[in-house]
C-alpha positions as CSV (number, residue, x, y, z in Angstrom):
1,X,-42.6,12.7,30.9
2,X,-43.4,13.7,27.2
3,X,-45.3,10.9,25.9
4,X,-43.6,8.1,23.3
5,X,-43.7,8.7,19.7
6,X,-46.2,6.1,18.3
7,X,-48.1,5.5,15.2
8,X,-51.7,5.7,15.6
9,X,-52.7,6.4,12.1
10,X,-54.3,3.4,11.1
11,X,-55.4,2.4,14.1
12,X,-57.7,-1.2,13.8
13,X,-60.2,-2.9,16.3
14,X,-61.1,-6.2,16.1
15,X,-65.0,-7.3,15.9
16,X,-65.8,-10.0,18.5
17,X,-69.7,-9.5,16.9
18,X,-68.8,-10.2,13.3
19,X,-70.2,-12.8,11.7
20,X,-67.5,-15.7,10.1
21,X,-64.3,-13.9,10.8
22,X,-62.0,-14.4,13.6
23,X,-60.1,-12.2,15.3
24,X,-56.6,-13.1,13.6
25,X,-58.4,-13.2,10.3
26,X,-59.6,-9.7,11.0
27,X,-56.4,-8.7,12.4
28,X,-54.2,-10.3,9.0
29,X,-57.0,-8.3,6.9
30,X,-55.7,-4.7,8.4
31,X,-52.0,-5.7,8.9
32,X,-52.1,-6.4,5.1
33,X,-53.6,-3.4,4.3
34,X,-50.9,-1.2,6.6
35,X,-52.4,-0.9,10.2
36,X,-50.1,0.5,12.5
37,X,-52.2,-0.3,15.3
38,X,-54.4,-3.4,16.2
39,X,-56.2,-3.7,19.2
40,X,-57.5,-6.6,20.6
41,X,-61.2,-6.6,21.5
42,X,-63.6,-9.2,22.7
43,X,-66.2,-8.2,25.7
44,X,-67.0,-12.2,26.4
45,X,-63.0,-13.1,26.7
46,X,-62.1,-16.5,27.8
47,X,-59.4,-18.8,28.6
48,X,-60.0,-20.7,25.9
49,X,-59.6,-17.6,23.3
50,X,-55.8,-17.3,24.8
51,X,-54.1,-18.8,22.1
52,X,-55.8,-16.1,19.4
53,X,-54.9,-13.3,21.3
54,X,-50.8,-15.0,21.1
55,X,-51.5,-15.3,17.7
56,X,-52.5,-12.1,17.4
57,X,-50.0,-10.5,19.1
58,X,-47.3,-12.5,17.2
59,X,-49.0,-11.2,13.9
60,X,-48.7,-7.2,15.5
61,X,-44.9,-7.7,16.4
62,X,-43.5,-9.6,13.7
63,X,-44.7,-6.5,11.6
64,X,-43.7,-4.2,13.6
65,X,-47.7,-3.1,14.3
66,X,-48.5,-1.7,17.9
67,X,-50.5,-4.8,19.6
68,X,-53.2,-3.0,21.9
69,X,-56.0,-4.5,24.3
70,X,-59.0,-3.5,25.3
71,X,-60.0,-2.5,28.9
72,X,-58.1,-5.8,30.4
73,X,-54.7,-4.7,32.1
74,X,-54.1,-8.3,33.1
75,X,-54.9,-10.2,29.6
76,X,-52.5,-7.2,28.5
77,X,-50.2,-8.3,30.9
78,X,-50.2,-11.9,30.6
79,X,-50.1,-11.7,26.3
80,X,-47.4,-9.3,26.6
81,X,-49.2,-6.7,24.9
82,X,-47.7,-3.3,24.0
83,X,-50.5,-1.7,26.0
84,X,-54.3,-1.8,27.0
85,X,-56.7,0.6,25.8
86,X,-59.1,2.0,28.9
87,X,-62.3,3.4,29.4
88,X,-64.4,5.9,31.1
89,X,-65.5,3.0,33.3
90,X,-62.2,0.9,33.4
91,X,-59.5,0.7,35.6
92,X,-57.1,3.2,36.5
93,X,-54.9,4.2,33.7
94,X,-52.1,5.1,36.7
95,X,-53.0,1.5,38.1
96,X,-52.0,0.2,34.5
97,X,-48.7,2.4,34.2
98,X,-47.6,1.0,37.5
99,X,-48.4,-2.7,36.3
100,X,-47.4,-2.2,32.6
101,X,-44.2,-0.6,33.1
102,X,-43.0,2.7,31.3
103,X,-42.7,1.4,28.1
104,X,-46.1,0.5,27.6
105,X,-48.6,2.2,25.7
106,X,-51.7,3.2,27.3
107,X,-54.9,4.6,25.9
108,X,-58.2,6.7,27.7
109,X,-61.2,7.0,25.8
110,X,-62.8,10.4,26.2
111,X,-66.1,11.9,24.6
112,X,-66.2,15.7,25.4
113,X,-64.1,18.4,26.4
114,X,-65.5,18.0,29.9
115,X,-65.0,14.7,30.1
116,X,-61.2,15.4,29.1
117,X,-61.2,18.1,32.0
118,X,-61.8,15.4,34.5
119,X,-59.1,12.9,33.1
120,X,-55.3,13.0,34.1
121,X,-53.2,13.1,31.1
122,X,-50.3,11.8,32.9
123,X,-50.0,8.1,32.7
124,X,-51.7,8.4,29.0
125,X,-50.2,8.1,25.9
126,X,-53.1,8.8,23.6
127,X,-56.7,9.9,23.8
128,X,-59.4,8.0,21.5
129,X,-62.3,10.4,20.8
130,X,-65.5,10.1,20.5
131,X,-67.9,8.7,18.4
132,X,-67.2,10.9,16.0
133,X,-69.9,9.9,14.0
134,X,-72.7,7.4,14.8
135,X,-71.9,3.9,15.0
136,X,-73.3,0.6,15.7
137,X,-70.7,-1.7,16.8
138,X,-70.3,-0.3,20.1
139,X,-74.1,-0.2,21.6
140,X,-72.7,2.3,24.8
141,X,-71.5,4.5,22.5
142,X,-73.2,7.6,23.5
143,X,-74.5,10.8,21.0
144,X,-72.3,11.2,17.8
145,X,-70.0,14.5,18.7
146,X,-68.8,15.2,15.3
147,X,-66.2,16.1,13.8
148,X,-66.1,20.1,15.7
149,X,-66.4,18.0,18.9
150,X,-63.2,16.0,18.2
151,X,-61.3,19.1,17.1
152,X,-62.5,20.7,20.4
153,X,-60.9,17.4,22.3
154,X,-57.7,18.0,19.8
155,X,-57.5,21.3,20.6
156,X,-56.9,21.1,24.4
157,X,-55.3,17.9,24.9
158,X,-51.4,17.7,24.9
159,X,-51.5,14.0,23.9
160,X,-51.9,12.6,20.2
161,X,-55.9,11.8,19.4
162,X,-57.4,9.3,17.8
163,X,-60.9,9.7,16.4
164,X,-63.2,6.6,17.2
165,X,-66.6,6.0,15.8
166,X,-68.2,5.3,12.3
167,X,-65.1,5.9,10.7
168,X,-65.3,4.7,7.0
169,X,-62.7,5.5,4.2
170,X,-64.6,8.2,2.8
171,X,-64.6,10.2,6.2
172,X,-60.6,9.4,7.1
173,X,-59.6,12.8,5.9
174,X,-62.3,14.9,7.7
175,X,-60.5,13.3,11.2
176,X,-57.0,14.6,10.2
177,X,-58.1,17.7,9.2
178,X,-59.8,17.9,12.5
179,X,-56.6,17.4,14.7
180,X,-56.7,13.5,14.9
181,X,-53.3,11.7,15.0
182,X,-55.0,8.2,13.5
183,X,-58.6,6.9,12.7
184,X,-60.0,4.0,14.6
185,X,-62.2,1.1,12.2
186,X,-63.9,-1.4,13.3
187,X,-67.2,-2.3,11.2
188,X,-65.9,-0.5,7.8
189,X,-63.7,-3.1,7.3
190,X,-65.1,-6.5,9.4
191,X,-68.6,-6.0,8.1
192,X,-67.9,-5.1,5.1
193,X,-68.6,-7.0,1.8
194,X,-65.0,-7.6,1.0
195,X,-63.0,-6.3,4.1
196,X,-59.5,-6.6,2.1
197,X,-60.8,-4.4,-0.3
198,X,-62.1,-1.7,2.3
199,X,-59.2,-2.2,4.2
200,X,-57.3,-1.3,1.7
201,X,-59.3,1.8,0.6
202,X,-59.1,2.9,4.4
203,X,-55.2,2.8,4.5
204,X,-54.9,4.5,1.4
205,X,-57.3,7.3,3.0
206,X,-54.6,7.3,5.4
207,X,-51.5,7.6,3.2
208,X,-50.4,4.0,3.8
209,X,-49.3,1.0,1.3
210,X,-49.7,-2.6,1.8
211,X,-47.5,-4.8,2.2
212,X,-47.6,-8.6,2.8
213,X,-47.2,-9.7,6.4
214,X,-44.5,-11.9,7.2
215,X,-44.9,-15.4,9.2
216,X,-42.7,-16.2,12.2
217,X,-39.7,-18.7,12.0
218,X,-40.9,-22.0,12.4
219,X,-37.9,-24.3,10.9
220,X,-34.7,-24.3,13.1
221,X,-32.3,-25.9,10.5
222,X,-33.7,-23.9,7.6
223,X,-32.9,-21.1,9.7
224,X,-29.5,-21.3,10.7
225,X,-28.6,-23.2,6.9
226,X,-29.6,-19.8,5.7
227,X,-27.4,-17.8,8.2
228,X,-24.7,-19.8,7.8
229,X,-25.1,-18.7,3.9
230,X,-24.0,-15.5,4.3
231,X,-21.2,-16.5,7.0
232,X,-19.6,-19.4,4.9
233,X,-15.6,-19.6,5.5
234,X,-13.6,-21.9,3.1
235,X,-12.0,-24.6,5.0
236,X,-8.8,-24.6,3.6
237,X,-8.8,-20.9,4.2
238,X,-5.5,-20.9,6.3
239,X,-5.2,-17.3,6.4
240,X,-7.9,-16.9,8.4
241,X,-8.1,-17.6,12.5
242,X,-10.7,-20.6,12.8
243,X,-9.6,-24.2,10.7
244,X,-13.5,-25.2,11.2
245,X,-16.0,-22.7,11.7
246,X,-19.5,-22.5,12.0
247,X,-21.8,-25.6,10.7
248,X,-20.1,-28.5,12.5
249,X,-20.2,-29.5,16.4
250,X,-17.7,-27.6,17.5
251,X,-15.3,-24.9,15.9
252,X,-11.5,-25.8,15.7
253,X,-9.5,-22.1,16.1
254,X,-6.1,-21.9,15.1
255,X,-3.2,-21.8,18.3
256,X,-3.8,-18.7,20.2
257,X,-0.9,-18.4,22.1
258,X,-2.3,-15.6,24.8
259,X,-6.6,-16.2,24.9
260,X,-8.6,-14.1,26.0
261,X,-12.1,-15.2,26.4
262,X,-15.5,-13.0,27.6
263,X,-19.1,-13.2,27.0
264,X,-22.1,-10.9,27.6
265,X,-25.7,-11.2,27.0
266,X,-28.4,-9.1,25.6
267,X,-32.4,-9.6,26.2
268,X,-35.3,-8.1,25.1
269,X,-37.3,-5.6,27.4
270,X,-33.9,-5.5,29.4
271,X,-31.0,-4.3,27.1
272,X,-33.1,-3.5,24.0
273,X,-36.8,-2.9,22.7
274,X,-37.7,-3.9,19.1
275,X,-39.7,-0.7,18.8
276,X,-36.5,1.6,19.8
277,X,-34.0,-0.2,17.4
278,X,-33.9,-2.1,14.4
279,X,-33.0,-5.6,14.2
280,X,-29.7,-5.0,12.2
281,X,-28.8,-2.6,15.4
282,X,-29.7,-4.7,17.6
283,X,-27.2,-7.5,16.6
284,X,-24.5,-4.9,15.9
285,X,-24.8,-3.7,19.2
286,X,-24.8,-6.9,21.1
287,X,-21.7,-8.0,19.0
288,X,-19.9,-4.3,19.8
289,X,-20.4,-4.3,23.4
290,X,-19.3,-8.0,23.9
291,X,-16.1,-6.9,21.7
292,X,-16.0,-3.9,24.0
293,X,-14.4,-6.3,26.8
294,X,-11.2,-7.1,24.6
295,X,-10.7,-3.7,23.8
296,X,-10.8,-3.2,27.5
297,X,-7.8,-6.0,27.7
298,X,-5.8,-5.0,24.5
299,X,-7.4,-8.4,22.5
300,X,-7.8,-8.6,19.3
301,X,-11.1,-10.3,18.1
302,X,-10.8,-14.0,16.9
303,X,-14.4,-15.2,17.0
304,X,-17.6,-14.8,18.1
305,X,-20.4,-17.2,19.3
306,X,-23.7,-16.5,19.4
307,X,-26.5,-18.6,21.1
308,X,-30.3,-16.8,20.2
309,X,-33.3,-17.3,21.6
310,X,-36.2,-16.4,19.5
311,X,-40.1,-16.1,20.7
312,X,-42.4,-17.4,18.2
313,X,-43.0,-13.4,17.0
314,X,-39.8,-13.1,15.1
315,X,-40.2,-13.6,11.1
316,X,-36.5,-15.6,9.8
317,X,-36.2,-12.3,8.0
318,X,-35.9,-10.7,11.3
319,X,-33.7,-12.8,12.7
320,X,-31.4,-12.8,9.2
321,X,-31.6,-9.1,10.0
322,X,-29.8,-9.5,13.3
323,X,-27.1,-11.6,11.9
324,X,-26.1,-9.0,9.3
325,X,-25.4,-6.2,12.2
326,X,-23.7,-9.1,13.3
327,X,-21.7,-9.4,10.3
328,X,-20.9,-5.9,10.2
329,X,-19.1,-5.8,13.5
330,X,-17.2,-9.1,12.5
331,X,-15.7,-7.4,9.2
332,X,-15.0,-4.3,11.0
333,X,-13.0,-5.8,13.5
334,X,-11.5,-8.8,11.5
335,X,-13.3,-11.5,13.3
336,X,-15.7,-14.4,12.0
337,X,-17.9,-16.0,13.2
338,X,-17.3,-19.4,15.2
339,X,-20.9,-20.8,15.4
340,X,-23.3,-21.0,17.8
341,X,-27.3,-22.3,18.6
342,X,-30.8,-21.0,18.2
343,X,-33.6,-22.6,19.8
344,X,-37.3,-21.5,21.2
345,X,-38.0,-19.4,24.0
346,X,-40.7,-17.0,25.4
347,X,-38.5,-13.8,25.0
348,X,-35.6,-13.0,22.5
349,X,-32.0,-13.2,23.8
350,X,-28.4,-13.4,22.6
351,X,-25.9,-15.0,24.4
352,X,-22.2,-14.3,23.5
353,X,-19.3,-15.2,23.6
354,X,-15.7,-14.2,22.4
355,X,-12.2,-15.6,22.1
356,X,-9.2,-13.5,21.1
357,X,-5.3,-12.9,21.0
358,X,-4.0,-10.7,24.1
359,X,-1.3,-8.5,23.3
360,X,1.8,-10.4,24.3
361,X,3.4,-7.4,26.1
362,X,0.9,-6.4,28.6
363,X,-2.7,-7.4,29.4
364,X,-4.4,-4.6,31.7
365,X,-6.2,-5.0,34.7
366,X,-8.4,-3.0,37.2
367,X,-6.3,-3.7,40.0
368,X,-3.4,-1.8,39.2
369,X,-4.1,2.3,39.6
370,X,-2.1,3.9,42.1
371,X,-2.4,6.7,44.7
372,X,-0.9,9.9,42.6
373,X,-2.1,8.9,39.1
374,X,-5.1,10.5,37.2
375,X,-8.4,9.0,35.9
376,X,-8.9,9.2,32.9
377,X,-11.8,8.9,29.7
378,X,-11.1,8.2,26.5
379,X,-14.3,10.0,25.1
380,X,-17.7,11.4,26.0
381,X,-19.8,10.1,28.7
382,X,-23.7,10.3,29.3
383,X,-24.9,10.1,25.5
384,X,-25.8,6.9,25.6
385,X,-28.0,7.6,28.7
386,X,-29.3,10.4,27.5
387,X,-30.1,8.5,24.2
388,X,-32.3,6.2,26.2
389,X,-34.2,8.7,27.8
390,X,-34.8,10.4,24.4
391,X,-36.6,6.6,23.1
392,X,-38.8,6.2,26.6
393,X,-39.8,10.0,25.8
394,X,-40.6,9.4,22.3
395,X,-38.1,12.5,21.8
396,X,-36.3,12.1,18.3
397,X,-34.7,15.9,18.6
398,X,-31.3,14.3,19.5
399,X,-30.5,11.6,16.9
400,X,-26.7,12.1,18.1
401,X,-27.7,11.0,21.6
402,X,-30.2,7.9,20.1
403,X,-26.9,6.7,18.0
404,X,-24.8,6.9,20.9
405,X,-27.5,4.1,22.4
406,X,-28.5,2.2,19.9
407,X,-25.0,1.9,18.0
408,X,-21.9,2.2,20.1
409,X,-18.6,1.3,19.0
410,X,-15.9,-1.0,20.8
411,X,-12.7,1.6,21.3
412,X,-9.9,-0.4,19.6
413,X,-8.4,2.2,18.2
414,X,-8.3,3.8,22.1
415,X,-6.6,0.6,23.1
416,X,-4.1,0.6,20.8
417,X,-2.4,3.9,21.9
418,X,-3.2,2.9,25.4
419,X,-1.1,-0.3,24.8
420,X,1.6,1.7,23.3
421,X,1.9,3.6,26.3
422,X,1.8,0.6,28.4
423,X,-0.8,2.1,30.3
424,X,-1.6,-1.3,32.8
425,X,-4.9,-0.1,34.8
426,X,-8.3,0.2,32.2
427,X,-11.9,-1.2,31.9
428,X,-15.0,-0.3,29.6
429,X,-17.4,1.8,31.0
430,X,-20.7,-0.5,30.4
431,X,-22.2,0.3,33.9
432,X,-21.7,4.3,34.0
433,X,-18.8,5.8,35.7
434,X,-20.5,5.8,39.1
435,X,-20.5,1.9,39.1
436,X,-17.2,1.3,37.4
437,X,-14.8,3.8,39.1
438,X,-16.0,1.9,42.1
439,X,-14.6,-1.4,40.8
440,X,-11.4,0.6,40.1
441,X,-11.0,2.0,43.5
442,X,-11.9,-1.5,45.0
443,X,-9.6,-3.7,43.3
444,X,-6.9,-1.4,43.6
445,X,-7.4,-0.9,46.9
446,X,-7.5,3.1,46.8
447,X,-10.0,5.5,46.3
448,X,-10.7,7.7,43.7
449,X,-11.4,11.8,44.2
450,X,-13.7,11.9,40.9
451,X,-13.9,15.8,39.6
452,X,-16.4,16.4,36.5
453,X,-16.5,20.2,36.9
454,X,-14.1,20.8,33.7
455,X,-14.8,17.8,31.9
456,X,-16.3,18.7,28.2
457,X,-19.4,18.6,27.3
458,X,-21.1,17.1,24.3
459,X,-23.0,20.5,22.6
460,X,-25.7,17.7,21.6
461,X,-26.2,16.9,25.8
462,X,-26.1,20.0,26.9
463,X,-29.3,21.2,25.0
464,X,-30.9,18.1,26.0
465,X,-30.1,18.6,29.9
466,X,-30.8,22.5,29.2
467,X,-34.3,21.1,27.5
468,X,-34.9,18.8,30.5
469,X,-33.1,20.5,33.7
470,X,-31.1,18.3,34.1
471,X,-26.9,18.7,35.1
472,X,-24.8,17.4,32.3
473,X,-22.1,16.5,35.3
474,X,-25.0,14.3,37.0
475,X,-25.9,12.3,33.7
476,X,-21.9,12.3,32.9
477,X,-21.4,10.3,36.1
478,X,-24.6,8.2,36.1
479,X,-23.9,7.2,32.4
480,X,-24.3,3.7,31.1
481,X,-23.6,1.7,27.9
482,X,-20.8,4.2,27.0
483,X,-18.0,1.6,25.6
484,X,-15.9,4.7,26.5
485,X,-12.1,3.2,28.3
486,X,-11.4,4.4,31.4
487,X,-7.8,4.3,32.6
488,X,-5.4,5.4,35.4
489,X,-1.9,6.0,34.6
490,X,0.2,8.6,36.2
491,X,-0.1,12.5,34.6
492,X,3.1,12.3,32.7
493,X,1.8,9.0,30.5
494,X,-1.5,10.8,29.8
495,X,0.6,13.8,28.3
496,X,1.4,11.4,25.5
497,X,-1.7,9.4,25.2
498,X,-3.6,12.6,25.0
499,X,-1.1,14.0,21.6
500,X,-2.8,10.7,20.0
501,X,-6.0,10.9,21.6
502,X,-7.4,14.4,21.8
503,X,-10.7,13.2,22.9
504,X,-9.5,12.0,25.9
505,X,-9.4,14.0,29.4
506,X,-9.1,14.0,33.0
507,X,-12.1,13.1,35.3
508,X,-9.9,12.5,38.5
509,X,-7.6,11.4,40.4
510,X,-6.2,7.9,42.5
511,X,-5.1,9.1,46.1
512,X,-4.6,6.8,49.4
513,X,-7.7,4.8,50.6
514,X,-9.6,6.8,52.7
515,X,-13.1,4.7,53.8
516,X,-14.5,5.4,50.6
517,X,-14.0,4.1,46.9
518,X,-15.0,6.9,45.4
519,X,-15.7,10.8,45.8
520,X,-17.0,14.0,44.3
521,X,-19.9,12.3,42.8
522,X,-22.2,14.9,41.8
523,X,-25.8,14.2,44.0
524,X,-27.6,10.6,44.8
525,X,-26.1,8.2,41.4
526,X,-25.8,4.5,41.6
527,X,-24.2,2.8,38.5
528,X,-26.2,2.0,35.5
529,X,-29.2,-0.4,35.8
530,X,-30.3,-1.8,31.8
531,X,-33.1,-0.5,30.9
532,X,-33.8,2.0,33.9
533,X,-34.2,5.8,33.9
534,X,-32.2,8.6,34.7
């Protein structure tokens, strides 16, 4: 697995030896100045210095600044840190892959080429060199190797470095120029006479600006008084679908004479990472995909509910941030919002919900396809999956792919032809077309020959399954997070679907129940799993 694209330029280690600064105050000090990385260090750790290292930690993510420890895999577990720095000495760094998950970030320190010879790369993300130069804040240091021995180290290691050791402002540039991918500080800046001032003067070494580090939410009714700012409906606005919208106890929707009602959820480290998606996607998405479902049942949007959950690491700017990729989907789709709740929790979450008008003519289900009709898609499959692969590699080559992910779009203007066909048998794809076709074939009681072997293929996924062997058929069919339609209808309908909907094609066909749902699946696929691998 290539290794994930992080930032180690300015890459910061708290001082547990430095006199009359704490750790958060030394940790505020950097993020000011424009770390991108901040690890946590402190060789006589406690239980009583827990709540720092939280509030440490929710300093890092609110900023969006990589929160590292040091040597501890379980302190790094239990402060959900976004990885552990490792030693020579320490534990296992495939001990803390295994415990840390894949999205974690995990460093090896490493003094000389030889000592690189005897480290596995694999489970690594980065390397931190040296000391480069001599230093006195880490006593075990070992002989300076200077800066030809970190450019020896750069030269033969595959992974991004990170020069460690005596680092001061002034020698920030001989590092880079060396083949480092950050600088680590420690001393510079925490025993320095003013350590905002050399902090500064070390992130302008490294081609950073400062920027004022925003504070986590902490006032619930402030918060949603200043979402409901940019959400506020008149009352007597009797063109629109909800009489009393968000801001009261309850919301009072106008007579829907056919509802249709679904809900989803989204959570962090399950359906999204803040470090893979910004928080305007992130609320667009979750608002898209739970929209998704009434495309899948010819519904137009009427409102949406959202209940979120926020960890004490989001800023209200964040979380303002959400609501306007909320916003967007609403005015796309003609929908506002009804209300909702936000309260404290130890992970971020959305809950949704949404009402809407069926289409008074016919309201498809999966249970209708029928033994002689086709199965069909109305777009692409496997972007999104590939897309996911592409963040957990750190490989921003296929920004195509990464959209597909991050950004997917309900098909309502799929459903509408579908409708006007009176095609009666469709369903998202949310779970990859392995899962779904099986919930197809099951409901309908039939099963369903699937046949991929002409189905098109994105020119974007086929260099990325050419770049990482992999069959374009097998990540088709294992898919996930499409939002794509899938339908059955007999061949002559499609005819006429397909002269309004060009991206659409074949991908099988319904036949007689025959001890199997489904067919012609290309190797060992199970349906989607959130956050998984292909």
């Amino acid at each position: 697995m290539d290794k994930a694209k992080i930032d180690l330029t300015f890459y910061f280690v708290t001082d547990d030896d430095a006199p009359g600064s704490s750790a958060l105050q030394q940790a505020y000090t950097a993020v000011a100045a424009g770390a991108t990385v901040v690890q946590y260090r402190n060789k006589s750790f406690s239980g009583q210095d827990m709540p720092e290292v939280l509030a440490v930690r929710d300093l890092c993510k609110i900023n969006g600044v990589l929160f590292i420890v040091n040597d501890d895999i379980v302190l790094a577990m239990a402060a959900g840190a976004d990885g552990v720095h490792l030693g020579q000495e320490d534990s296992d760094p495939a001990l803390a892959r295994k415990l840390l998950g894949e999205g974690a970030v995990i460093g090896i320190s490493v003094s000389t080429t030889a000592e690189l010879e005897r480290t596995d790369p694999a489970p690594c993300d980065y390397i931190g060199t040296g000391p480069v130069f001599s230093t006195g804040t880490k006593q075990d240091a070992g002989s300076a190797i200077g800066t030809e021995g970190l450019a020896a180290v750069a030269r033969r290691c595959s992974l991004p470095v990170v020069a460690i050791g005596g680092i001061t402002p002034e020698r920030v540039r001989q590092c880079f120029k060396a083949g480092a991918a950050g600088a680590a500080v420690i001393s510079a800046i925490t025993r320095a006479a003013d350590p905002a001032a050399s902090a500064a003067r070390f992130a302008e070494a490294c081609g950073l600006q400062p920027a004022e580090p925003a504070s986590p939410w902490n006032d619930e009714f402030l918060l949603i008084r200043r979402i409901l700012a940019d959400f506020r409906e008149p009352r007597d606005n009797k063109q629109g679908p909800v009489k009393v919208g968000a801001g009261d106890d309850a919301a009072l929707l106008k007579t829907l004479k056919n509802p249709v009602v679904t809900t989803d959820t989204q959570r962090e480290n399950v359906h999204f990472r803040r470090r893979w998606q910004s928080m305007s996607e992130i609320g667009y998405k979750a608002a898209e995909i739970t929209f998704s479902d009434l495309a899948a049942s010819y519904a137009k949007p009427v409102a949406l509910f959202v209940n979120l959950a926020l960890p004490a690491d989001i800023s209200e700017e964040q979380v303002l941030q959400i609501y306007e990729g909320i916003r967007s989907s609403l005015f796309s789709r003609g929908a506002v919002l009804g209300g909702g709740n936000v309260s404290s929790a130890r992970a971020m979450g959305l809950d949704l919900f949404a009402a809407g008008e069926a289409n008074p003519e016919i309201f498809p289900v999966r249970s209708s396809a029928l033994p002689g009709w086709g199965l069909y898609v109305t777009g692409q499959l496997g972007l999104a999956r590939a897309g996911l692969d592409c963040l957990y590699r750190g490989d921003d080559g296929f920004a195509g792919l990464i959209h597909a992910f991050t950004s997917p779009s309900a098909r309502f203007d799929a459903a509408a032809v579908l409708a006007e066909n009176r095609v009666e048998c469709v369903m998202d794809l949310s779970d990859g077309l392995a899962g779904d076709a099986v919930h197809i074939a099951e409901a309908s009681g039939v099963t369903i020959n699937l046949d991929l072997a002409g189905a098109p293929v994105n020119r974007e996924l086929s260099d990325y399954c050419l770049k990482y062997g992999k069959s374009p058929q097998h990540v088709m069919a294992a898919g996930g997070e499409d939002y794509e339609l899938v339908f059955a209808c007999p061949p002559t309908v499609f005819e006429t679907v397909a002269q309004k909907l060009p991206g659409a094609y074949r991908i099988g066909e319904c036949v007689s129940y025959n001890g199997l749902p489904v067919k012609g699946l290309p190797g060992e696929i199970t349906g989607y799993r959130h956050g998984g691998r292909i």
